[in-house]
C-alpha positions as CSV (number, residue, x, y, z in Angstrom):
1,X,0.3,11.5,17.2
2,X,-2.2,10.9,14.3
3,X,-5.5,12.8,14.8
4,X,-6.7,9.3,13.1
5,X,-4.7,6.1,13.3
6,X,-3.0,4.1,10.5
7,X,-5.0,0.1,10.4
8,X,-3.1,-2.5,11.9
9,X,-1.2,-4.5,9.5
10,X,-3.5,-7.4,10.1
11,X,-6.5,-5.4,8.7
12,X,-4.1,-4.0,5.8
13,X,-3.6,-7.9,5.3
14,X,-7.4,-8.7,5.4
15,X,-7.8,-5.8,2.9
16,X,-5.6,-6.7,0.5
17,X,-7.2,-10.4,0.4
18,X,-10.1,-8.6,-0.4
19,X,-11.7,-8.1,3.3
20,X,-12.7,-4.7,4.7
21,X,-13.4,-4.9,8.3
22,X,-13.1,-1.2,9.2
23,X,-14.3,1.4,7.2
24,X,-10.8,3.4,7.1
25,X,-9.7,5.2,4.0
26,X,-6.2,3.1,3.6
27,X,-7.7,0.1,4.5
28,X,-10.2,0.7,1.2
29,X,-7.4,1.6,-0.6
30,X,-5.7,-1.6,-0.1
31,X,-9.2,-3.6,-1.1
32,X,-9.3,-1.4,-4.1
33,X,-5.0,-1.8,-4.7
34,X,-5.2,-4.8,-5.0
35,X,-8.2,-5.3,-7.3
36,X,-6.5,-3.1,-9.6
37,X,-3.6,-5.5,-9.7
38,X,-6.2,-8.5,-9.9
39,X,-7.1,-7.0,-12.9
40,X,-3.6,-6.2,-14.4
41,X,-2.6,-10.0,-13.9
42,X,-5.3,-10.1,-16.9
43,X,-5.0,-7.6,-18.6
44,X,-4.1,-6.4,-22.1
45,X,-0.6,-4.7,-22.4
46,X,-2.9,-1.8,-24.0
47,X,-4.9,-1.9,-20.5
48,X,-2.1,-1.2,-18.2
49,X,-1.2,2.0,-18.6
50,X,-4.1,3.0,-17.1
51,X,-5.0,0.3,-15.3
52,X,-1.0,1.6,-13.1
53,X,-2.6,5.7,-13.5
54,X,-5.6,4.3,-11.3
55,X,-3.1,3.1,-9.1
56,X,-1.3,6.1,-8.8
57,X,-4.2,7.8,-8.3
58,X,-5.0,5.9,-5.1
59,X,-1.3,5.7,-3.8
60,X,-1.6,9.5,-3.8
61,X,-5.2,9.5,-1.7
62,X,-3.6,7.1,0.6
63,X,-0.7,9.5,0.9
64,X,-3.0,12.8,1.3
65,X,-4.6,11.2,4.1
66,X,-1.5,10.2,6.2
67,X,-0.1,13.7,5.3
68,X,-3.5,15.5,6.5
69,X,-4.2,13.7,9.8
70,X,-0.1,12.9,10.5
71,X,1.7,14.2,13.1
72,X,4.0,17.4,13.1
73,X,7.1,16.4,11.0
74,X,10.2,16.8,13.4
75,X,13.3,17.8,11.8
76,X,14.9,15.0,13.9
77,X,13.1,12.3,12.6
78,X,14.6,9.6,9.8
79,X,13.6,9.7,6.5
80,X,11.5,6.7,4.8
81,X,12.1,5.6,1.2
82,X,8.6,5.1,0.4
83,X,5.3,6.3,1.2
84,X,2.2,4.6,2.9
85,X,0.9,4.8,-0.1
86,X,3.5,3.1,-1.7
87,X,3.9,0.7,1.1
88,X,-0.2,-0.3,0.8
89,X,0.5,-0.7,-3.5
90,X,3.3,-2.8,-3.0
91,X,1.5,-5.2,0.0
92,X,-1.7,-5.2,-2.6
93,X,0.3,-6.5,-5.5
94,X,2.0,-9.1,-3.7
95,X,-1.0,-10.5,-1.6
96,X,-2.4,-10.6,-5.2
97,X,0.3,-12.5,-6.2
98,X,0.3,-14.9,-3.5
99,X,-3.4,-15.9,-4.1
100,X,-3.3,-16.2,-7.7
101,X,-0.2,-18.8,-7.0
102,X,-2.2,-20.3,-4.6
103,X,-4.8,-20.7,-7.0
104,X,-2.5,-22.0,-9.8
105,X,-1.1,-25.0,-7.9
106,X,2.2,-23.2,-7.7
107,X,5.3,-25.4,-6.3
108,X,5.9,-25.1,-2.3
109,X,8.6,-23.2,-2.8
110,X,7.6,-20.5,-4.5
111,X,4.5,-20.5,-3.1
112,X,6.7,-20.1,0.2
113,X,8.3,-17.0,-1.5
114,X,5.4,-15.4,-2.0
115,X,3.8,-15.5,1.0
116,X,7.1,-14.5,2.9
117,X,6.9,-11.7,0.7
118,X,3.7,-10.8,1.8
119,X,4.7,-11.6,5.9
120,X,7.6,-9.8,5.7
121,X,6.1,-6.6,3.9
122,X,3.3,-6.7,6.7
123,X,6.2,-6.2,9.4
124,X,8.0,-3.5,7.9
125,X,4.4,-1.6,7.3
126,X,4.0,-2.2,10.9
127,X,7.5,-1.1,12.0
128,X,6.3,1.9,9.6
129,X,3.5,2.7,10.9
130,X,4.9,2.4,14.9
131,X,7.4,5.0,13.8
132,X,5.4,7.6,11.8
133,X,3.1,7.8,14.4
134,X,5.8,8.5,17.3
135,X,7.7,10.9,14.7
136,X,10.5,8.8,14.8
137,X,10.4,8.3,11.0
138,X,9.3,10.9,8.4
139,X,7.9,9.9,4.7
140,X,9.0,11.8,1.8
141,X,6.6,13.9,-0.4
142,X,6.7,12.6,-4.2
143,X,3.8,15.1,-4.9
144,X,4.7,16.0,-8.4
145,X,3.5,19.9,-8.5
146,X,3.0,20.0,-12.2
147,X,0.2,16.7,-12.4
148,X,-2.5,19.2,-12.3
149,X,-1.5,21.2,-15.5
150,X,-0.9,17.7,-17.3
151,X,-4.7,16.7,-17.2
């Protein structure tokens, strides 16, 4: 079990939108995801590069938390495809999405789209999170060894 628990996927949601009920280090991650993707929507091509490092750079927090206060990886357990991290980025962008179509007067049925997008990726975090935390599912480690010696 974690020694600290994973947010819900309805406080992940409320983050992403920009609401931080619970001081939790992934759920201000998400807040801080997704204005980080607010401000890509807007930003010059010469911008983004490190607009996406910033990004990365909290997607690898995210995931130095979940691996610190984790539970014991079992040799049994499945392998994710992504990390928490990942997952949080990925919710963030498309709840940024979603409101900036809302905003825009997008059609109904894109505007659908999106926000299935978001529903959908709020499930599978959930599902995620349910089987992290009874080591049913294991997350892989993207830590890329030589990032120190590049800055």
């Amino acid at each position: 079990m974690f020694s600290a628990r994973l947010p819900s996927k309805d406080l992940l949601v409320q983050a992403c939108a920009g609401t931080v009920l619970q001081e939790h280090p992934v759920l201000l991650a998400g807040l801080e995801l997704s204005n980080l993707h607010a401000t890509r929507l807007e930003a010059a091509t010469v911008d983004i590069p490190e607009i996406d490092s910033a990004r990365e750079s909290v997607v690898h927090g995210v995931d130095r938390w979940v691996c610190a206060n984790g539970p014991g990886v079992s040799g049994a357990a499945f392998l994710h495809t992504e990390t928490v991290g990942m997952v949080v980025d990925r919710m963030a962008e498309y709840s940024v999405a979603a409101h900036a179509a809302l905003e825009q007067g997008v059609g109904e049925p894109h505007l659908h789209y999106l926000w299935r997008r978001v529903s959908e990726l709020a499930l599978a975090y959930a599902d995620l999170v349910f089987e992290v935390q009874s080591g049913r599912r294991r997350l892989p480690d993207f830590t890329d060894p030589c990032a120190a010696l590049r800055r």
